[in-house]
LUMFI-799230 format. One record per residue (C-alpha): chain; residue in one letter; residue number from 1; x, y, z. Coordinates in nm, 3 decimals. Layout:
! LUMFI-799230
> A_A_NUM_X_Y_Z
...
END
This chain:
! LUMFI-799230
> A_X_1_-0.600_-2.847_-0.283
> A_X_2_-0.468_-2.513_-0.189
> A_X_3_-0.682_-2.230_-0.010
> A_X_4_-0.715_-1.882_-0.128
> A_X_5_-0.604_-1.567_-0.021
> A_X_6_-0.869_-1.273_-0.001
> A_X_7_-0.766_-0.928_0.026
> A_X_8_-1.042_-0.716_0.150
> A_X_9_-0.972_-0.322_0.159
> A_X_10_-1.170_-0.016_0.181
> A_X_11_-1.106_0.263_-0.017
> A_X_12_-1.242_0.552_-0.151
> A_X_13_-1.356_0.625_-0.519
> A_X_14_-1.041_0.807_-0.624
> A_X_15_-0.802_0.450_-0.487
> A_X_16_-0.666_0.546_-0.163
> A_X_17_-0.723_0.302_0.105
> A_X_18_-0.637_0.578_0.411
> A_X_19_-0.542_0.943_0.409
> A_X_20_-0.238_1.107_0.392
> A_X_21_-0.189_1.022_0.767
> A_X_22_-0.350_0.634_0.713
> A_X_23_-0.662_0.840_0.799
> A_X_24_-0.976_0.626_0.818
> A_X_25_-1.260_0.792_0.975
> A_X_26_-1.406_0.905_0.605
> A_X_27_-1.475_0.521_0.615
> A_X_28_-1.748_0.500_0.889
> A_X_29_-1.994_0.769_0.723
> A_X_30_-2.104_0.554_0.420
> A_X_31_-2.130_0.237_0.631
> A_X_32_-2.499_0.051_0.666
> A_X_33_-2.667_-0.259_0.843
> A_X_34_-2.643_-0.484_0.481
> A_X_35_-2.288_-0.357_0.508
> A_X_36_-2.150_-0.480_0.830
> A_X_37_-2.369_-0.805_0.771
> A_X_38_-2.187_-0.866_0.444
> A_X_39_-1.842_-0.821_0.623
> A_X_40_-1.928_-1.056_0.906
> A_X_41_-2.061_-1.313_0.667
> A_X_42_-1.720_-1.241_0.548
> A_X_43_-1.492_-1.222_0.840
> A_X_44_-1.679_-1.559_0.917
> A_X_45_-1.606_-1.741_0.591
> A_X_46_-1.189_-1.735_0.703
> A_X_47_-0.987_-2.007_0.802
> A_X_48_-0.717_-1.728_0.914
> A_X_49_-0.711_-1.342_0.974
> A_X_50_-0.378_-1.260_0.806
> A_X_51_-0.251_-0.904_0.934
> A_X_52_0.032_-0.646_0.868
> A_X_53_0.210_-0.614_1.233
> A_X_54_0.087_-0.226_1.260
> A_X_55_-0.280_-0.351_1.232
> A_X_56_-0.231_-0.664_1.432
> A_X_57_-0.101_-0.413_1.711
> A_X_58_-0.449_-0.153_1.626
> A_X_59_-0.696_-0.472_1.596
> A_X_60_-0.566_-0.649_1.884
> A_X_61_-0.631_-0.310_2.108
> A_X_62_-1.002_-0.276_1.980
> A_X_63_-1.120_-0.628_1.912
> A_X_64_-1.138_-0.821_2.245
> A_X_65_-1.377_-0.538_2.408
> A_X_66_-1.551_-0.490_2.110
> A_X_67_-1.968_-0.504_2.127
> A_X_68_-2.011_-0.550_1.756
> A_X_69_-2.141_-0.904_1.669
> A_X_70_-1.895_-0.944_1.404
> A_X_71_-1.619_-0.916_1.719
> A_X_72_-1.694_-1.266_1.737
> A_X_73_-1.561_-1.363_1.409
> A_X_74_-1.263_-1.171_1.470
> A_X_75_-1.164_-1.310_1.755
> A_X_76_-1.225_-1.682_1.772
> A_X_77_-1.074_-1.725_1.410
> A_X_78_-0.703_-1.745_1.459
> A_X_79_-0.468_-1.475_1.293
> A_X_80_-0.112_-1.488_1.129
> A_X_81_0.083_-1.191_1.150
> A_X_82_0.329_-1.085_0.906
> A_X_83_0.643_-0.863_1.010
> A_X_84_0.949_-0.848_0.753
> A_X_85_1.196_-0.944_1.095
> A_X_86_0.991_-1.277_1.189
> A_X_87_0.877_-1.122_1.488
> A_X_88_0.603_-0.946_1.682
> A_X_89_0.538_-0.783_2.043
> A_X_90_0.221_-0.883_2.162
> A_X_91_0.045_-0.608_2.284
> A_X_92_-0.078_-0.504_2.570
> A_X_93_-0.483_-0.616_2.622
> A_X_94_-0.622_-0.608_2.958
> A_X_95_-0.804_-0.983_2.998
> A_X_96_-1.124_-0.988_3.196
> A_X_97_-1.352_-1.324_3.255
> A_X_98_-1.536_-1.191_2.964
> A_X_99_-1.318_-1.123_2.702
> A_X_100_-1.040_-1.406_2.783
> A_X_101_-1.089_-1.605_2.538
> A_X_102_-1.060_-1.331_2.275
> A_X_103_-0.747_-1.181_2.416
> A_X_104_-0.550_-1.521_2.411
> A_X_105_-0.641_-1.545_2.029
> A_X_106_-0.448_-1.198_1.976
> A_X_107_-0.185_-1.280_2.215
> A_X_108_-0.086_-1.574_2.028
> A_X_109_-0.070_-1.580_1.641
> A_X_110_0.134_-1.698_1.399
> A_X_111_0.425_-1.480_1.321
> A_X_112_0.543_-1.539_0.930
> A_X_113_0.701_-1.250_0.730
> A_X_114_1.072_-1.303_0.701
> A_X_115_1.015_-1.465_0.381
> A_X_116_0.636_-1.335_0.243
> A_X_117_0.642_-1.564_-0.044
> A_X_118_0.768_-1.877_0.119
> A_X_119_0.498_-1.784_0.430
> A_X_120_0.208_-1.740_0.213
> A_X_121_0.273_-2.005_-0.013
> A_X_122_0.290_-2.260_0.344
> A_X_123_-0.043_-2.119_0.453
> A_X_124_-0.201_-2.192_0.119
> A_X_125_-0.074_-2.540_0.078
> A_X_126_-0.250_-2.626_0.436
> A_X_127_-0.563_-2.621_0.271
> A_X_128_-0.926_-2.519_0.442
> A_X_129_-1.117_-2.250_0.446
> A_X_130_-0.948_-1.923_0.270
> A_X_131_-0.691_-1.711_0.423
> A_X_132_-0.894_-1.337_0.477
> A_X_133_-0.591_-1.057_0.471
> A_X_134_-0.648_-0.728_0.587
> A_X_135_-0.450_-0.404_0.570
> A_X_136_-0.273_-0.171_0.645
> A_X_137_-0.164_-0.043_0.303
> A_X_138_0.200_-0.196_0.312
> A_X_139_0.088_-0.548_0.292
> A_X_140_-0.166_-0.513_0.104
> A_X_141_0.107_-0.383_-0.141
> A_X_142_0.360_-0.622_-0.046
> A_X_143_0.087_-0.906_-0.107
> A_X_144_0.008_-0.739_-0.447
> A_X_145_0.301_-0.667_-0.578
> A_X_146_0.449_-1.020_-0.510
> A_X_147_0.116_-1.212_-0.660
> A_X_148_0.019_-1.390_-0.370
> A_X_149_-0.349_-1.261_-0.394
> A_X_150_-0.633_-1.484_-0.580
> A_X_151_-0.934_-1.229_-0.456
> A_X_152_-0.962_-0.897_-0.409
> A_X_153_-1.311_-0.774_-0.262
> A_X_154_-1.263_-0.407_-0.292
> A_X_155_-1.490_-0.150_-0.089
> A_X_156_-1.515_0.125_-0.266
> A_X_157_-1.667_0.467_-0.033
> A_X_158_-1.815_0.783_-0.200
> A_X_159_-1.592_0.993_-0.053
> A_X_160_-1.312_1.131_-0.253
> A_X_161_-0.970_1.185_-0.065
> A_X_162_-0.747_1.353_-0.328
> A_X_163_-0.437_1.190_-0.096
> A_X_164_-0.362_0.935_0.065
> A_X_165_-0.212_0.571_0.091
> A_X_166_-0.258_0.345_-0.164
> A_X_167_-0.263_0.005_-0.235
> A_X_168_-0.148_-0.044_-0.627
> A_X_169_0.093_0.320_-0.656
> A_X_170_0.384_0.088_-0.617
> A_X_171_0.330_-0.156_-0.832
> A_X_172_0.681_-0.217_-1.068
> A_X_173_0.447_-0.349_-1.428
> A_X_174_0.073_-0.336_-1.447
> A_X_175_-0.146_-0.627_-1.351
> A_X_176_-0.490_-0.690_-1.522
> A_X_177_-0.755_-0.784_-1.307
> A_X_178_-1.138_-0.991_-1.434
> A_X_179_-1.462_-0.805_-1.238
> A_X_180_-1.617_-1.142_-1.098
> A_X_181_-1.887_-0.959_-0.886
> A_X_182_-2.036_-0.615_-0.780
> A_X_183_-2.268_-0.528_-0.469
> A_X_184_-2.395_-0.221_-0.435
> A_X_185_-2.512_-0.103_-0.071
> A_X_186_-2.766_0.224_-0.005
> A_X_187_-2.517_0.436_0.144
> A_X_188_-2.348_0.421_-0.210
> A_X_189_-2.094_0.175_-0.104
> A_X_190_-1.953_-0.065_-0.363
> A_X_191_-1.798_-0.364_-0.319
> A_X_192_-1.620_-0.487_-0.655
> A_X_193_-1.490_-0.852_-0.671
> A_X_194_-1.221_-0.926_-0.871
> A_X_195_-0.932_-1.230_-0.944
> A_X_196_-0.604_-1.187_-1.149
> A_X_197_-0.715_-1.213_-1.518
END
């Protein structure tokens, strides 16, 4: 039985997912305890971080040092990185005794990407737990727009951008998604669940 790719991405309540500039600080003001325990529950539930190589390179810079508990999650669960060439510099992470573990799990992932289909389709077919994607906003599209994505957990902020990235402006037809689930946190954060309808 195949696995299922997630798509989890934050946006705000007019649909961009980053600002003009991929802009994301609007994202940390609206953020609460239930919150970060829902992502790590999450972040947890993965059999596979899949990444976009510009946040592969930004994750991989913040995540081995990281104090947050749900660091843990993203580091010990292996990632595959997608780049459109097949190929990906690993970046530069200072290793201590304490975070060496965590650095070696960014310094080697599995690169896919040359063919996103053909890639995705491979990592479903293995099975296990589901494959978690994150951003930036050019996979996400590329995922989209190509119908590789079974769930989409969208966090929706209460901020209103007016500009920015988005994840669905691209898109060549429509697609028609089923509301599955909807949490609603204090801060006025909104997580809607949905799966191709």
């Amino acid at each position: 039985m195949s696995r299922e790719l997630i798509l989890k991405m934050s946006m705000s309540i007019d649909g961009f997912v980053g600002g003009p500039n991929g802009e994301i600080d609007w994202l940390f003001r609206s953020m609460s305890d239930a919150g970060r325990e829902w992502t790590s529950e999450l972040l947890g539930s993965a059999g596979v971080h899949a990444l976009g190589r510009k946040s592969y390179t930004e994750m991989a810079g913040f995540w081995p040092n990281s104090p947050i508990p749900m660091a843990k999650q993203m580091n010990e669960i292996p990632k595959a990185v997608f780049s459109r060439s097949g190929k990906v510099t690993p970046p530069q992470v200072e290793k201590t005794p304490a975070n060496e573990a965590a650095v070696e799990s960014w310094l080697n992932p599995i690169v896919l990407g040359s063919d996103l289909v053909a890639d995705v389709q491979r990592l479903k077919a293995e099975g296990g737990k589901p494959i978690l994607a994150h951003g930036g906003a050019g996979f996400a599209t590329s995922l989209i727009a190509a119908n590789l994505v079974d769930v989409f957990h969208l966090v929706v902020h209460p901020d209103a951008l007016g500009h920015g990235l988005s994840i669905f402006g691209g898109l060549e037809k429509p697609i028609q998604l089923k509301l599955e689930d909807v949490l609603q946190f204090d801060t006025g954060v909104v997580v809607k669940t949905y799966r191709p309808g």
